[in-house]
Structure formats: structure tokens, C-alpha cells
N, C-alpha and C positions, 0 to 999 in steps of 0.2 A: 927402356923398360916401360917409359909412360904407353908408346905408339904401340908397345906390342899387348901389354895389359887392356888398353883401348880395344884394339881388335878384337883381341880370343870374347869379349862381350861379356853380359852377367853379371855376375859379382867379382866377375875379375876388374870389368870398366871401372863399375865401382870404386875396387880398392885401388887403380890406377889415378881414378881422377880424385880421391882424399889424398894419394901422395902429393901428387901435382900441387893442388887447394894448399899444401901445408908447407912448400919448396918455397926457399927465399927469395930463388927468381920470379920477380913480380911478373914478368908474360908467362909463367909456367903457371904460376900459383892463379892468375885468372884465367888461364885455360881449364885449370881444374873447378874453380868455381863453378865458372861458364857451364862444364859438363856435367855435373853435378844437378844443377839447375836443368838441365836439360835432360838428364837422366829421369826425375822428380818430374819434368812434365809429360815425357815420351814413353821412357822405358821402364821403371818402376814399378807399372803394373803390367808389363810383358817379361818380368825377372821371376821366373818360376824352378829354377833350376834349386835345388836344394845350395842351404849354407853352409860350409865346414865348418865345425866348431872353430879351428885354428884362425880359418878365414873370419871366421861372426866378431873373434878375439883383436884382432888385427884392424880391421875396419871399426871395430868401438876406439881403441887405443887410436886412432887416426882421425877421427870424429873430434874426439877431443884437443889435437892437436892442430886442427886446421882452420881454425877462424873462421869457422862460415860462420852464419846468422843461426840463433836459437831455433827459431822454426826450423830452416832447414838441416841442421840436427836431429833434433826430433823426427823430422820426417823420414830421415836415410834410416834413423835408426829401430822405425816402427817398422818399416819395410822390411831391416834384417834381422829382424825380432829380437833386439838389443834391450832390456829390461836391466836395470833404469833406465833409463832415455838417461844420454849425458845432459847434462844444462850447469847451467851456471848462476841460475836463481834460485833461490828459495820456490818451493809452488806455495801459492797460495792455499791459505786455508777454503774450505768450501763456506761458501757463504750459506748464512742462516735463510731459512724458507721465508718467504715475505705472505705479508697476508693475505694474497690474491690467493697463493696458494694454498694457503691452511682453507681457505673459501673455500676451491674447487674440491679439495679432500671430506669438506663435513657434506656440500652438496651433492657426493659421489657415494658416500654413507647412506642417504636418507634414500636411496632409491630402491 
């Protein structure tokens, strides 16, 4: 399944290489890292094919199952337009505007 998901390309790579990423065999499951990672710096922005819903469904549920790193979470999942981003932290709150900036706001007033 991995090698033939790999092939057909797209968002199919994709959901071949989160299966991979999240298999208890350790050479499988860094093959799917590996690709992953490689998908994010190659292919990612050459994945223009539409998402199936089922498919968007499956590839969130596999995201959150496969131990990559928070970034790269996030990142698979901005690409398949996955809202919430899975994560595992809190986000932080926004932080308060600092004075530099209330500066630049009254300087940006008086003009």
C-alpha cells in the first residue's frame, strides 16, 4: 500500500507517507517521516489537485497519530486546509502591544 500510495502522487503520497510516519516499524515509520519532510520542502506547493473531503478526514486523523514534530503538523495541515491545525499545546495568548508600538500608532495619527 505504502509504495503504491507513494506513486499515484498528491494527496495520495501524503496519506501514504502519515501511514508510514505512524507504523510501528521503526524503518517504515522514518521512511514516512523522511517523506513527509520531503514532501513540505519539494512537493507541497506543486499539490494542487483538489482534497476529498473523506481524504482531508483521514489525513487529519493520521496527523494526529503519527508523532511528527508540531511544526510539521501544522504545516501538512495548512496545506490540506485542516482547521484546527491538530497541536498538542495550548497557543498562546497574543501578547499585549508594547510601547514602541502604541508610538508608531499615535505618530501615524498626527499625519
Amino acid at each position: 500500500g505504502w509504495r503504491l500510495g507513494r506513486a499515484a502522487g498528491g494527496w495520495h503520497l501524503v496519506e501514504a507517507e502519515l501511514r508510514a510516519a505512524s507504523d510501528p516499524d521503526g524503518a517504515l515509520s522514518e521512511l514516512g517521516r523522511t517523506g513527509i519532510s520531503s514532501w513540505l520542502e519539494v512537493g507541497a506547493a506543486r499539490t494542487w489537485a483538489p482534497l476529498p473531503e473523506p481524504q482531508r478526514e483521514r489525513i487529519a486523523t493520521l496527523l494526529t497519530d503519527s508523532g511528527l514534530p508540531l511544526a510539521t503538523r501544522r504545516a501538512v495541515a495548512f496545506h490540506a486546509g485542516i482547521d484546527p491545525l491538530p497541536d498538542d499545546e495550548p497557543r498562546r495568548p497574543p501578547q499585549p502591544s508594547t510601547h514602541r508600538t502604541r508610538r508608531w500608532l499615535r505618530l501615524r495619527r498626527r499625519d
